[in-house]
C-alpha positions in Angstrom: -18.2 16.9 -16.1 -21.5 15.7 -14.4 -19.8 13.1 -12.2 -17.2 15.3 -10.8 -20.1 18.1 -9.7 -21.7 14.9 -8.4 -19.0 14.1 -6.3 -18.0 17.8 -5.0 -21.5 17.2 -3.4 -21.3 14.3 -1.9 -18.1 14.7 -0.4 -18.4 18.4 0.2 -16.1 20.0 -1.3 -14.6 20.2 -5.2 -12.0 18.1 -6.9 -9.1 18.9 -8.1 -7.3 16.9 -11.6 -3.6 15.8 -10.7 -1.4 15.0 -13.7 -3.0 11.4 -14.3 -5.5 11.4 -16.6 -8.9 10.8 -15.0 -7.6 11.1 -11.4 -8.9 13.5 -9.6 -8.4 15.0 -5.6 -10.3 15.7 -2.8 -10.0 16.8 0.9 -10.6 14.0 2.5 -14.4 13.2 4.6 -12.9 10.3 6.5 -10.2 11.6 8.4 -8.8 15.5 9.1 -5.5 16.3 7.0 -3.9 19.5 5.5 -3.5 18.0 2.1 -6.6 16.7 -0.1 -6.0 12.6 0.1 -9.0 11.1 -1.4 -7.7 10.4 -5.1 -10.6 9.3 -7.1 -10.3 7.8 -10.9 -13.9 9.1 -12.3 -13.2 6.6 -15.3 -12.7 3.5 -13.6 -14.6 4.8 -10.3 -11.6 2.9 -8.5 -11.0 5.4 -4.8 -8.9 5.3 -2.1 -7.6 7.7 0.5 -4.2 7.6 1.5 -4.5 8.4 5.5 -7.6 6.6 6.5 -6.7 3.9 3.7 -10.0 3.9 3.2 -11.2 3.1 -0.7 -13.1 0.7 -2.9 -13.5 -0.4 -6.9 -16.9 1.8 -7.7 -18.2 4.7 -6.7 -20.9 3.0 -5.6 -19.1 2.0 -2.5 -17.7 5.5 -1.5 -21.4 6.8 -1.7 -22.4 4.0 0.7 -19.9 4.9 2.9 -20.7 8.9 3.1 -24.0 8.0 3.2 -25.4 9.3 0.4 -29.0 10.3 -0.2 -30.9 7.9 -2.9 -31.4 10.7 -5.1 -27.3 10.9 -5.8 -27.6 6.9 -6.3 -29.9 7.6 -8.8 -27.7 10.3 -10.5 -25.2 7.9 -10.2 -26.7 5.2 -11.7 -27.6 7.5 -14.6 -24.3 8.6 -15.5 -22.5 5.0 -15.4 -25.0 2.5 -15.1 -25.8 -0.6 -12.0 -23.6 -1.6 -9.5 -24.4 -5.2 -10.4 -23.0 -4.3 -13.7 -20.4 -2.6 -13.1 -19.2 -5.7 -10.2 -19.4 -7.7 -13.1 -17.5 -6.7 -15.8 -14.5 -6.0 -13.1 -14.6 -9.6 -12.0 -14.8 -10.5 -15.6 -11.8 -8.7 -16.7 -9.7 -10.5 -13.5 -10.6 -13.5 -14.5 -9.1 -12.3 -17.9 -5.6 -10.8 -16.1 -3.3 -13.2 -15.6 -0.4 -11.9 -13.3 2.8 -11.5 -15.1 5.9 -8.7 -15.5 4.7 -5.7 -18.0 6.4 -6.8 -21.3 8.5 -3.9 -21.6 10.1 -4.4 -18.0 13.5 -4.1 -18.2 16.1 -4.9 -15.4 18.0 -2.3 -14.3 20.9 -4.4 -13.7 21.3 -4.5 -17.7 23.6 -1.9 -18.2 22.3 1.0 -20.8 22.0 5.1 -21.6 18.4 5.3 -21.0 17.4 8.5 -19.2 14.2 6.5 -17.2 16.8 4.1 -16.0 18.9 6.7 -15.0 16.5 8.6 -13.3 14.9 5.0 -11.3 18.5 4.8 -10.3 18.9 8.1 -8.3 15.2 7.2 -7.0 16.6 4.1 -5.7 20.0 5.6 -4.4 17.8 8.2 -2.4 15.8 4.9 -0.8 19.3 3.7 -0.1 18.5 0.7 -3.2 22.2 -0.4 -4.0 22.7 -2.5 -7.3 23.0 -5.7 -4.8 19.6 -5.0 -3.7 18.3 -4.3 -7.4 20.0 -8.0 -8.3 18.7 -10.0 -5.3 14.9 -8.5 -5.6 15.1 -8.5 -9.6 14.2 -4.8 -9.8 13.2 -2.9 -13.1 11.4 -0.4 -15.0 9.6 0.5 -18.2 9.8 2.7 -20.8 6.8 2.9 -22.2 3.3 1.3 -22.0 1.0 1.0 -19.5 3.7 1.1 -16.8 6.0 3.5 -18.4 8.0 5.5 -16.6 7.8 3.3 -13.7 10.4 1.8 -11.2 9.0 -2.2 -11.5 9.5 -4.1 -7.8 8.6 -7.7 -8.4 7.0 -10.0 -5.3 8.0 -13.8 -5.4 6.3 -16.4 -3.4 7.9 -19.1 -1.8 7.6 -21.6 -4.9 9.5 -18.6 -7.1 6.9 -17.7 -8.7 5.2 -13.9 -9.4 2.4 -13.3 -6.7 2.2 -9.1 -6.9 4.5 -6.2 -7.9 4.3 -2.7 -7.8 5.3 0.1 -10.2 6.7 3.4 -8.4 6.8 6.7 -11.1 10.3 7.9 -11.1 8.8 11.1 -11.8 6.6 11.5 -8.7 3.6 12.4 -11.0 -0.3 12.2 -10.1 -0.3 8.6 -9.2 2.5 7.6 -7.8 1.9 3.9 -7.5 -0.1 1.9 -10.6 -0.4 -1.9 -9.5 -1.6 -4.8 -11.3 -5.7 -5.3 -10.6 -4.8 -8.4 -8.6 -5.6 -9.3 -5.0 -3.1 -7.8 -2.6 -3.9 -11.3 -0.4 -0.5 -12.4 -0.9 2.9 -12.9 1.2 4.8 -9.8 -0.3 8.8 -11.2 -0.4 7.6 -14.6 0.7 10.4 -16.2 -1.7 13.0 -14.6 0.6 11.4 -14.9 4.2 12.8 -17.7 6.7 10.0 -18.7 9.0 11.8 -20.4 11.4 12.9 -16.7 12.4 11.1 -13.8 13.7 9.4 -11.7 11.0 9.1 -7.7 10.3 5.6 -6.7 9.5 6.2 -3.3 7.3 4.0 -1.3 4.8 5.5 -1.2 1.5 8.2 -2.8 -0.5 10.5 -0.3 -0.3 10.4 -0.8 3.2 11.5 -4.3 3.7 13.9 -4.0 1.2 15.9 -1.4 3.7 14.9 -3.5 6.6 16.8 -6.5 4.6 16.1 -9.3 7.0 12.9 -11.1 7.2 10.7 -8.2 6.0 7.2 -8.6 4.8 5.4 -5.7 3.0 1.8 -5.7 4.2 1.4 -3.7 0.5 -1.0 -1.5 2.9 -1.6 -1.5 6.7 -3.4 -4.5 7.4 -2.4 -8.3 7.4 -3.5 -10.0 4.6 -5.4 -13.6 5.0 -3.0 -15.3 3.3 0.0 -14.5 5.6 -2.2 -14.7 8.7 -2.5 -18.2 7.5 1.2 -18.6 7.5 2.3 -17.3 10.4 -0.2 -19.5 12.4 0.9 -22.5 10.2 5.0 -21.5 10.3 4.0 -21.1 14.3 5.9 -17.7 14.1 6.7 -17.1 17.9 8.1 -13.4 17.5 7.2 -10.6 15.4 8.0 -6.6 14.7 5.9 -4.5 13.2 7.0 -1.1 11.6 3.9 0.4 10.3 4.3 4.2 8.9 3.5 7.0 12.4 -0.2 7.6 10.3 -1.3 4.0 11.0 -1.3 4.0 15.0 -4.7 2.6 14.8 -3.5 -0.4 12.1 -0.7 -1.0 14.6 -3.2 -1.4 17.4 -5.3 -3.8 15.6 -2.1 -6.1 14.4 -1.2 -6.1 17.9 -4.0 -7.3 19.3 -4.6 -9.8 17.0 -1.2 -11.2 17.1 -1.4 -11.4 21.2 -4.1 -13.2 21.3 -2.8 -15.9 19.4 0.0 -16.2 21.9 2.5 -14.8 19.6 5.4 -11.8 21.1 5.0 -8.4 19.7 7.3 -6.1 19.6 5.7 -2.9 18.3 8.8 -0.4 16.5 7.3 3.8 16.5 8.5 5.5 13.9 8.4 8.9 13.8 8.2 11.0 10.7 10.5 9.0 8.5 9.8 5.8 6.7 12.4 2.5 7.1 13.5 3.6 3.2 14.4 6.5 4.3 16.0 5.7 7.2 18.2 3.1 6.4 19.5 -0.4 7.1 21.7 0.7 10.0 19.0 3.1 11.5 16.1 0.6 11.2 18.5 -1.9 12.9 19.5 -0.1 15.3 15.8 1.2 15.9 14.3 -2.8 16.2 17.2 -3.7 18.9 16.6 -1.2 21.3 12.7 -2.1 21.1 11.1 -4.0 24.3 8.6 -7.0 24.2 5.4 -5.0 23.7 3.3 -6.0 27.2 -0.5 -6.0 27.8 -0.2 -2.4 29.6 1.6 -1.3 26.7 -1.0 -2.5 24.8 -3.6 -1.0 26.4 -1.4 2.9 26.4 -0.7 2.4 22.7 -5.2 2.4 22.5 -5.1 5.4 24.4 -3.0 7.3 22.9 -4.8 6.3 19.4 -7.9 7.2 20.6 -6.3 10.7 21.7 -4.8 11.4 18.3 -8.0 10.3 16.3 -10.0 13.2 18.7 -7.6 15.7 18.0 -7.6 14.9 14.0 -11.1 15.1 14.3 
């Protein structure tokens, strides 16, 4: 295919197809890891890496980014047309998408024999997702069409209405996460956050759903707009943030942020497991041994980020 022999140059180095159709894998040029983590669709042109979190809508974007020579623009622009167009059509079609459950989502609180069900349920029980949890946070899954075979995780904002969700395959296939094309500028959980208390900035859903109390997925590692907003508005005097042990830098830029603003930080490290994986107890345990984070501690948290990023590099 004349796009992917594009992009092996580009990027340096060849792709790889993973089970999704379309999606393709390559080592990644923004940051050093032993895995190849930039996932590409070379339908859609939709990129992202999954260290540097690093990605875009077009491939357009990631050749701006590497710095590409005009003669690959050209080549690019011959295999799937302009930019302009392409920027387009995809604001077109989400104007077009109105955000709403898949119509084959079915709660897995409905009791049934269905062997996707079954197998979202031991996903869940691994996460430490009792049926409680799958009640309170309205949890699903489909069967079939364009999320099927997917664990469903609705996100209500605070008037109880749909603002995101995400759709986790059970299966743990090429793409393990399909999302709706929708802005992630939104309070993940907002429906179920009291911001009179202090708040727990995490990364995904999963996440705050172990954490229990006053957990905001981030749906990534930085703070959307939207909550910004709201914190400053709610005047939230406290918050923790529990971003995964590859987002050092993320955490570092949250921190700041937040301190400047007057607000106490208290800045949770987690190692090499994940809040889902460790638990309610664990996590709890973990945020009330944690110190207010200080402005020394601030300033060793940038050192020791900028060491790590030199040795990755």
């Amino acid at each position: 295919m004349k796009i992917i022999n594009l992009l092996n140059r580009v990027i340096g180095n060849n792709g790889r197809p993973v089970k999704k159709l379309n999606e393709y894998v390559w080592w990644s040029p923004f940051i050093h890891h032993h895995k190849p983590k930039l996932q590409i669709n070379v339908q859609t042109g939709k990129w992202h890496c999954w260290v540097s979190n690093q990605g875009g809508h077009n491939l357009f974007q990631l050749l701006k980014k590497l710095k590409a020579s005009r003669e690959h623009f050209e080549e690019l622009s011959d295999l799937v047309g302009s930019p302009k167009s392409l920027s387009s059509n995809r604001e077109k079609n989400k104007e077009k998408f109105a955000l709403r459950l898949p119509d084959e989502f079915v709660p897995l609180w409905v009791d049934s024999n269905n062997i996707i069900r079954k197998h979202a349920l031991v996903h869940l029980k691994k996460r430490r997702i009792e049926m409680h949890d799958i009640i309170r946070y309205n949890i699903g899954y489909c069967e079939s069409g364009l999320y099927a075979n997917r664990i469903i995780v609705p996100s209500y904002g605070s008037d109880g209405q749909l603002n995101y969700f995400i759709a986790r395959d059970v299966f743990d296939g090429g793409m393990k996460y399909k999302n709706p094309p929708v802005s992630k500028d939104v309070i993940g959980l907002d429906l179920f956050i009291n911001w009179d208390e202090p708040i727990v900035l995490c990364e995904g859903i999963f996440d705050a759903i172990a954490i229990k109390r006053n957990a905001v997925p981030l749906f990534g590692k930085t703070i959307p707009k939207s909550l910004m907003k709201k914190i400053y508005e709610k005047k939230v005097k406290k918050i923790y943030i529990l971003l995964d042990d590859d987002a050092v830098n993320d955490s570092i830029r949250i921190t700041d942020s937040l301190m400047r603003n007057g607000i106490s930080v208290y800045y949770v490290k987690l190692t090499d497991k994940d809040p889902s994986d460790m638990g309610f107890e664990s996590v709890t345990n973990l945020i009330k041994g944690v110190g207010k984070t200080t402005f020394s501690d601030f300033i060793r948290m940038k050192l020791n980020g900028k060491t790590k990023k030199y040795m990755e590099i």
